[in-house]
N, C-alpha and C positions, 0 to 999 in steps of 0.2 A: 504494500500500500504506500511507501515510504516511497517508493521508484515510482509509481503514477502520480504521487502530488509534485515532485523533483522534475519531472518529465511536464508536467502543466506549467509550472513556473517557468520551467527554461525550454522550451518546445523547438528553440534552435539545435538542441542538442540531438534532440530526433531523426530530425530531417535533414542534417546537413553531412551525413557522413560522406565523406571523401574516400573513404575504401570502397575502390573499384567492384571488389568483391560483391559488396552490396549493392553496387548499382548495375552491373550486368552480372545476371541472371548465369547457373554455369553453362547454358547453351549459345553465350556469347563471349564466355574467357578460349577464344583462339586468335592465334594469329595466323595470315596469310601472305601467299608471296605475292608482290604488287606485280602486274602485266609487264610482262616485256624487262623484268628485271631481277635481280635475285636478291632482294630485298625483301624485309617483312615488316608487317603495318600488324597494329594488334588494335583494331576498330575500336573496343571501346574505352583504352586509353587515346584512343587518337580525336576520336568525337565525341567525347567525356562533356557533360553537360551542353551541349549544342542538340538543336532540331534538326531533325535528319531528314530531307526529301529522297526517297529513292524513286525514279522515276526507268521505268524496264521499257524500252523500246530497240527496235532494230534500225541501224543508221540509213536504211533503204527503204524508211516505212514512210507511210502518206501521212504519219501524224508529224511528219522532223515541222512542220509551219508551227507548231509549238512552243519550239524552243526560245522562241524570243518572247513570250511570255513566261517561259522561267529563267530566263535571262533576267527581265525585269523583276520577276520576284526576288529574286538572288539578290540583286544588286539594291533594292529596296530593305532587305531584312537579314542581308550577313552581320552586320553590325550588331544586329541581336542573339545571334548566332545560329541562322539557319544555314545549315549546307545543304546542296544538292547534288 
């Protein structure tokens, strides 16, 4: 009981852990090799508190008039920290 009134009072203490652990899930503690290179990226230290857009298209698709619509959103909302 002494840990939920200590956790009411200080509720940053909750919510703000910084151990990656905790914030991806263990179906996202991997790393992978980046394309064309033999380097490795570990996603969720890498886009560790940022808004993630994934967007799956093929570069020969009739949707590419798109792009410049997430062009503009990117460029609108990285500051906030949206990637795409």
């Amino acid at each position: 009981m002494a840990g939920l009134f200590t956790s009411l009072l200080f509720p940053t203490q909750v919510f703000t852990a910084s151990d990656n652990n905790l914030i991806c899930g263990d179906e996202n503690r991997f790393s992978h090799r980046k394309l064309n290179s033999d380097e490795r990226d570990n996603l969720c230290e890498s886009y560790s508190g940022k808004v993630i857009l994934v967007v799956n298209t093929a570069s020969r698709c009739a949707f590419t008039g798109q792009y410049e619509g997430l062009a503009n959103l990117y460029s609108r909302y990285r500051s906030k920290g949206l990637v795409v």
